[in-house]
C-alpha positions in Angstrom: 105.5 -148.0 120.3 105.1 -147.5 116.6 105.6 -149.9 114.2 107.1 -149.1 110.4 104.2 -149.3 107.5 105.8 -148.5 104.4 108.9 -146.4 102.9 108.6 -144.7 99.5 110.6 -144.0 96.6 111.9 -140.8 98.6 113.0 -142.6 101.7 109.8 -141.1 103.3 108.7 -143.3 106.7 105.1 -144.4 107.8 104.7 -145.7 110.9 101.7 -146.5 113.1 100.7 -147.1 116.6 98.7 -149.6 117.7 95.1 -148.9 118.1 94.6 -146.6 121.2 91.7 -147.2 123.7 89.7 -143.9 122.2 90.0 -145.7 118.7 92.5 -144.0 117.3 95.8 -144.6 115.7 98.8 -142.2 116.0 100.6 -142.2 112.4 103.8 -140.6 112.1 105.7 -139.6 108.9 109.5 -138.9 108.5 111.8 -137.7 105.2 115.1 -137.6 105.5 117.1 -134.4 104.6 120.3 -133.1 105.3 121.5 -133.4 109.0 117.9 -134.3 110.2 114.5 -135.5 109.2 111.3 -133.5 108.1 108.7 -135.1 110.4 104.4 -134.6 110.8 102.1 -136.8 113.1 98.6 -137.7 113.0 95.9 -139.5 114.2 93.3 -141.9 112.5 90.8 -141.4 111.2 90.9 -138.0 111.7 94.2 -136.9 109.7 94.9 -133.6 111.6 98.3 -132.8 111.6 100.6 -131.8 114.1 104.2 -131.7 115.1 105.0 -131.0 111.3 108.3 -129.6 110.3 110.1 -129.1 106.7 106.8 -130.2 105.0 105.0 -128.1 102.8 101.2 -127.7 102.5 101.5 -129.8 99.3 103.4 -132.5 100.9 100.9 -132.8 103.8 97.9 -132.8 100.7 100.2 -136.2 99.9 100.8 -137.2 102.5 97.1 -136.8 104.1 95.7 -138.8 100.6 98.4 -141.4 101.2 97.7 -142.1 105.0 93.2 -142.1 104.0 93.5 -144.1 101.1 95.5 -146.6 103.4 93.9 -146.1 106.3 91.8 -149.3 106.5 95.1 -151.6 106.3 97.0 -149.5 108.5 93.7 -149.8 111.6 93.4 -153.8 110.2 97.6 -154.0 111.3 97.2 -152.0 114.5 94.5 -154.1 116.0 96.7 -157.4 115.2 98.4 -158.9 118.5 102.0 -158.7 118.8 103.8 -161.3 119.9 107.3 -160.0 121.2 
């Protein structure tokens, strides 16, 4: 399950996983755009993309920046317990 982090200016769409038993935290990114979504996913702390379509090289510089620089708070929310 993946929980929203933050929307920007754009509409642009992070969301994060909880943390996985290897450590890691799946990160996904969606933009809207006409008729669809441009989309990319990651993993923490690594930041390798994959599944990416309709963002450029220069997005993906942002948005890899954006999802470091945040990084600690986003591993800090996925290890918090959910209560459902």
């Amino acid at each position: 399950m993946l929980w929203s982090y933050v929307q920007l200016d754009d509409d642009t769409q992070f969301a994060y996983s909880e943390t996985r038993e290897d450590g890691t935290v799946h990160v996904a990114v969606e933009r809207p755009v006409d008729f669809g979504f441009d989309h990319a996913e990651c993993y923490l702390p690594t930041v390798k993309w994959f599944n990416v379509e309709g963002f450029t090289a220069d997005d993906l510089d942002f948005l890899t920046e954006f999802v470091r620089s945040n990084a600690p708070f986003i591993f800090e929310l996925a290890d918090r317990p959910r209560c459902f």
